[in-house]
N, C-alpha and C positions, 0 to 999 in steps of 0.2 A: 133747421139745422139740428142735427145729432150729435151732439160731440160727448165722447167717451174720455172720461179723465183717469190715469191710471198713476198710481200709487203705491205703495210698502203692501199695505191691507186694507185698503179700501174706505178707510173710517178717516183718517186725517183731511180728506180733502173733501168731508163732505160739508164743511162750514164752505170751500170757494163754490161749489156746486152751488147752494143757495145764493151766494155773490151773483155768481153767473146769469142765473134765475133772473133774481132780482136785476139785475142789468139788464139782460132782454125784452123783461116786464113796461118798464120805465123807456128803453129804447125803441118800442114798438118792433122787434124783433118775434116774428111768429112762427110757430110751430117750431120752437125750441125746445129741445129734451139733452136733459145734460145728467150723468150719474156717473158716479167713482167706484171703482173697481182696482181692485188689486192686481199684482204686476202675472199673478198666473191663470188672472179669468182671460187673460186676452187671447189666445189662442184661439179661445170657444166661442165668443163674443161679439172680438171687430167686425165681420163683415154687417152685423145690425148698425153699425156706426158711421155715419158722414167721414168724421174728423177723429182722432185717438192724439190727444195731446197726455204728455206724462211729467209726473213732476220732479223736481230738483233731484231728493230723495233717491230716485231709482234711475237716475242716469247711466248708472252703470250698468244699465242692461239695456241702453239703448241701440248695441249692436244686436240682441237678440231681440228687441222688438222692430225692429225694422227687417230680420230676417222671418218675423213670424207674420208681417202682414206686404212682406212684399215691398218692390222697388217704386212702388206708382202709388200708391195707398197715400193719403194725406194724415203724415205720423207729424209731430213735433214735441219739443222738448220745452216747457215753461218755465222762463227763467227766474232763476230763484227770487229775485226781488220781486216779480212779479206774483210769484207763489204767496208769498210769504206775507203782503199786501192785500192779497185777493184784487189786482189789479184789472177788472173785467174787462176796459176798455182794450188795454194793450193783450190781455189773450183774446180775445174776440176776433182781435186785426189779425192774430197768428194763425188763429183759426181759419178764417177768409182766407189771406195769401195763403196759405197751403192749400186750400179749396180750389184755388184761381189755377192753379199749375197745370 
């Protein structure tokens, strides 16, 4: 899985990025690639990406990222407890169901 985490500027989310990592690592989860990017690399970027979850932070451009990758695209939004926790088990699962659609 590929999953692209998008954020403010790209630097805050790269402590859950390693969460992520390390979860996969432990989970026996393979060929996992996970990196944080800011909310205007995405235009140029998603289509390298599986999954594009984004975080709390930049919700409010959730309408423009869902107009920038399309109505079929597995986009989601990570909820802020979940953020803010580095809760890998419950994004992982957000990741998956959006995958599954």
């Amino acid at each position: 899985m590929k999953m692209l985490l998008i954020c403010a500027g790209g630097m805050s989310t790269s402590m859950l990025v390693k969460k992520l990592e390390k979860y996969a690592a432990t989970h026996g989860i393979e060929d996992f690639k996970c990196e944080a990017h800011g909310a205007m690399d995405l235009p140029e970027i998603y289509k390298n990406w599986d999954v594009v979850l984004y975080g709390p932070q930049v919700s409010n451009r959730a309408e423009f990222f869902r107009e920038t990758v399309g109505a079929d695209f597995p986009l989601g939004k990570i909820e802020p407890t979940d953020y803010a926790i580095g809760n890998a088990d419950k994004i992982f699962a957000l990741a998956n169901k959006l995958l599954s659609k």
